[in-house]
C-alpha positions in Angstrom: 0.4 -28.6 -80.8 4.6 -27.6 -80.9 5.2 -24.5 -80.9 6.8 -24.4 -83.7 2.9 -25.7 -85.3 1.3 -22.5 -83.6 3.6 -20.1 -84.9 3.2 -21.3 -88.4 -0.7 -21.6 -87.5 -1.2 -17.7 -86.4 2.2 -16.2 -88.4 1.7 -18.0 -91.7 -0.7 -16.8 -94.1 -1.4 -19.1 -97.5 -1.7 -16.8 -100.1 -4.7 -18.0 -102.5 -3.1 -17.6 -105.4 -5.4 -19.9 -107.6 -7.6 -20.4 -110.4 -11.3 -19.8 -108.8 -13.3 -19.8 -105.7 -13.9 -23.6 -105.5 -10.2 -24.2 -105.7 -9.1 -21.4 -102.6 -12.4 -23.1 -100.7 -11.3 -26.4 -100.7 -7.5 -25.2 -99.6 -8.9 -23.5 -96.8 -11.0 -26.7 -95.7 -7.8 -28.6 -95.9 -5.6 -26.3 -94.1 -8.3 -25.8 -91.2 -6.3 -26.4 -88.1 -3.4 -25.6 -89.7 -3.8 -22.7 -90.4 -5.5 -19.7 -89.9 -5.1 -16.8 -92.3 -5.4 -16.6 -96.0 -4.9 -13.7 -98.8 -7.2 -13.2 -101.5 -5.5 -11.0 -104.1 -6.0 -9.1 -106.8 -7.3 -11.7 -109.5 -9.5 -14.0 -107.1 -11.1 -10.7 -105.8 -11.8 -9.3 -109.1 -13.2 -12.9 -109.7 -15.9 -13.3 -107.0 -15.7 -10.1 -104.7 -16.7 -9.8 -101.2 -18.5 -13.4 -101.2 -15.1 -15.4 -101.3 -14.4 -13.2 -98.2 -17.4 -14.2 -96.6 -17.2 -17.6 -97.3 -13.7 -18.5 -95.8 -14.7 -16.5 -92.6 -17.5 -18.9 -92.4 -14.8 -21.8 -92.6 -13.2 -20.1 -89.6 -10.4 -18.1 -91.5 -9.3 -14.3 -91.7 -8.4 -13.2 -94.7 -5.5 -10.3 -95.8 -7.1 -8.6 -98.2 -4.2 -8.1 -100.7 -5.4 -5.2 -103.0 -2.4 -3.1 -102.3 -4.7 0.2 -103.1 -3.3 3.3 -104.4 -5.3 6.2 -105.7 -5.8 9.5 -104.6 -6.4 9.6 -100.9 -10.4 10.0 -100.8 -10.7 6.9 -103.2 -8.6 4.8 -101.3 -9.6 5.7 -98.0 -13.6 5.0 -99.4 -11.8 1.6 -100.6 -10.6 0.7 -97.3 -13.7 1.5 -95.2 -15.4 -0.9 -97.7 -12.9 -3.3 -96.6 -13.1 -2.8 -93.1 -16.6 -3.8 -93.6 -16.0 -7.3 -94.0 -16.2 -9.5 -91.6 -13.8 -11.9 -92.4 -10.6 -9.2 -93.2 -8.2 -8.1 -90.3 -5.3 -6.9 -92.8 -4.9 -4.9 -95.5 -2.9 -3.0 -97.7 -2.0 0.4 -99.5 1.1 1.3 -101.4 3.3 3.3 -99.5 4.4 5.6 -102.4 1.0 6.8 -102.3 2.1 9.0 -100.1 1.7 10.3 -96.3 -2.3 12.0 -97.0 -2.9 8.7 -98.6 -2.2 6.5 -96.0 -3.4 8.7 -93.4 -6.6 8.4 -95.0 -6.2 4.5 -95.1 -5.3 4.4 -91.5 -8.6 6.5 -90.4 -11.2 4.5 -92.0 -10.0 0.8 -91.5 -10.9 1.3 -87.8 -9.8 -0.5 -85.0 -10.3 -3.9 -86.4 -8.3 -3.8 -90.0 -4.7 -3.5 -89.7 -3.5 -1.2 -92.6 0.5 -2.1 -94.0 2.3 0.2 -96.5 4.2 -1.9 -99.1 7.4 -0.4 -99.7 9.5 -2.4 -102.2 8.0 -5.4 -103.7 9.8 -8.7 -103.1 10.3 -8.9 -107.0 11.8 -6.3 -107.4 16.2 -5.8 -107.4 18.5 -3.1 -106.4 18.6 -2.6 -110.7 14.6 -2.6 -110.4 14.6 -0.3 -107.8 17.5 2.3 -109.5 15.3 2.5 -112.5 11.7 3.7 -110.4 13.1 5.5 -107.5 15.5 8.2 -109.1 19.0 6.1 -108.7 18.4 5.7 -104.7 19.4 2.2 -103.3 16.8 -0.6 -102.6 17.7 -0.4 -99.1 17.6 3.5 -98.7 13.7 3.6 -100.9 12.1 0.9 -98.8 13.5 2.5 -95.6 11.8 5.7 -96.9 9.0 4.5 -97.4 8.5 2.4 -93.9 9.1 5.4 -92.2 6.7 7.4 -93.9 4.2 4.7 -93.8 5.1 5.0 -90.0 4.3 7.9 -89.2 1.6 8.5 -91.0 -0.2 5.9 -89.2 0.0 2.6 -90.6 0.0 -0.4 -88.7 2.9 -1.5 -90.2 4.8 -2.4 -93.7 5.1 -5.1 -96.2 8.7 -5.7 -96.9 11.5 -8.9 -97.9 12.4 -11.0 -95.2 15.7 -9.4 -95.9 15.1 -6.4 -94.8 12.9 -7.3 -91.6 15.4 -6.7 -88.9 16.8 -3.3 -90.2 13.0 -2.5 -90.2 12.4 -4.0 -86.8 15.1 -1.2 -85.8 13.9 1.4 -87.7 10.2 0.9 -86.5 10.1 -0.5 -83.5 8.3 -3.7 -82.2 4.8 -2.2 -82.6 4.8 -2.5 -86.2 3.7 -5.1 -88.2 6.3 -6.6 -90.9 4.6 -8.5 -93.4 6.9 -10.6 -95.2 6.2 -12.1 -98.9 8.4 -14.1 -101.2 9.1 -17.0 -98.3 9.8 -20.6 -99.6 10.8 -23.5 -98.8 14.4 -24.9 -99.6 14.4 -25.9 -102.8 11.7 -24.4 -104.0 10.8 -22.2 -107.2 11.4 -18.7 -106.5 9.2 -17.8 -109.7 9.7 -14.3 -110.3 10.6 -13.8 -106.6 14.1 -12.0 -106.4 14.6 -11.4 -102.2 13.2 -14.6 -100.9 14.3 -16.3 -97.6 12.7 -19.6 -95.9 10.1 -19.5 -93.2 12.2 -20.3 -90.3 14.9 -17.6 -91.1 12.0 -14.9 -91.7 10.5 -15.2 -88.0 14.2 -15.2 -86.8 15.1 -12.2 -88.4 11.9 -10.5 -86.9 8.7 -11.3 -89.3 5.3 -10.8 -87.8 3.6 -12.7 -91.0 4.6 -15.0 -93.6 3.0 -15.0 -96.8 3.7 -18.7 -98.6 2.1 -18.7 -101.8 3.6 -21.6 -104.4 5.1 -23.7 -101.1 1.7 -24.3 -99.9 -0.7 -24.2 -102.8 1.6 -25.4 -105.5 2.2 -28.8 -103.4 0.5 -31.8 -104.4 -0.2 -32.4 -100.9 -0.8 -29.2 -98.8 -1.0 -30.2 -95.2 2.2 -32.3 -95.8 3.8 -29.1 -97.3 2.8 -27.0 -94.0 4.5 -29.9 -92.0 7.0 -29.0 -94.0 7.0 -25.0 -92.8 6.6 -26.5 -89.1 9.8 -28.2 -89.2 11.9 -25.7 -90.8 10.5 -23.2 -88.1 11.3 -25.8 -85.2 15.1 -26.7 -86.9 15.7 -22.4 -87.3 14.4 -22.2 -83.1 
């Protein structure tokens, strides 16, 4: 294997943004190999629950358990140990605007297995987006907040645009995790993705994990399309 193929292989993570269980199953079984983490979100969770999770760790994959919780900080923290029960999770995630008791929380109850990451400004949001929910501050300045707070109070790491990765490498250090959404290929739809980047430019500018949702299970021929991610990974090194 290159290692261009083992960075997509442990960086990567296909988000199983499909219909039903059968559908993410038979992705997984395909990308075996290929890759080894997958995120079950909010929909295919609601769907079919901790028994999805099971099933792909049987398959031989870990799972990011998407659910991005936010509640008050005994509900979430109950939420995550839940999580952390799972066998098959090793990532997981809590809004950062929660707040710092929040995430504390979070952070004490996943244990030492389950990562816990703060989102701080979703991926499709803009700097007009951002004006509107955080009180006129700059997208920049908000997410920054945020991953510091999120910091401090004990989370693993963040989720954050590829854009912002290496100012958040700076700010945080190279302990923390930066989980990185809206990455596609050239040429791509960017659906209602507004800061994407490709995958090769995202572990440059200092990504720990890709999330490739559309790239990879949009494609009418997945493992061709994560052939695709391995050579713009090699052509970026």
């Amino acid at each position: 294997m290159t290692d261009a193929a083992e960075q997509v292989k442990n960086q990567v993570i296909a988000a199983l943004d499909v219909d039903d269980d059968r559908r993410a199953l038979k992705l997984v079984e395909r990308l075996a190999g290929r890759i080894d983490h997958f995120k079950i979100g909010n929909k295919l969770f609601t769907r079919h629950g901790p028994e999805l999770v099971e099933e792909i760790a049987a398959r031989g994959g870990s799972v990011f358990l998407d659910l991005k919780f936010h509640d008050i900080p005994s509900v979430v923290g109950a939420a995550v140990a839940e999580a952390a029960r799972l066998d098959g999770v090793f990532l997981t995630t809590v809004h950062a605007s929660g707040g710092r008791a929040m995430i504390e929380e979070a952070a004490r109850k996943a244990g030492s297995r389950v990562k816990v990451v703060g989102v701080t400004a979703l991926t499709s949001l803009d700097a007009e987006d951002v004006r509107q929910v955080a009180g006129g501050q700059k997208l920049e300045a908000w997410a920054e907040g945020l991953a510091k707070m999120a910091d401090e109070a004990g989370a693993d790491g963040i989720v954050c645009s590829a854009k912002e990765a290496g100012r958040m490498r700076q700010l945080l250090g190279p302990e923390a995790l930066l989980v990185t959404p809206g990455i596609r290929l050239p040429g791509d739809d960017t659906s209602d993705q507004k800061r994407v980047m490709t995958p090769g430019r995202a572990l440059e500018a200092g990504s720990d994990y890709l999330v490739m949702g559309r790239s990879i299970y949009g494609a009418d021929d997945p493992e061709a399309a994560v052939d695709r991610i391995v050579d713009n990974v090699a052509d970026q090194a």
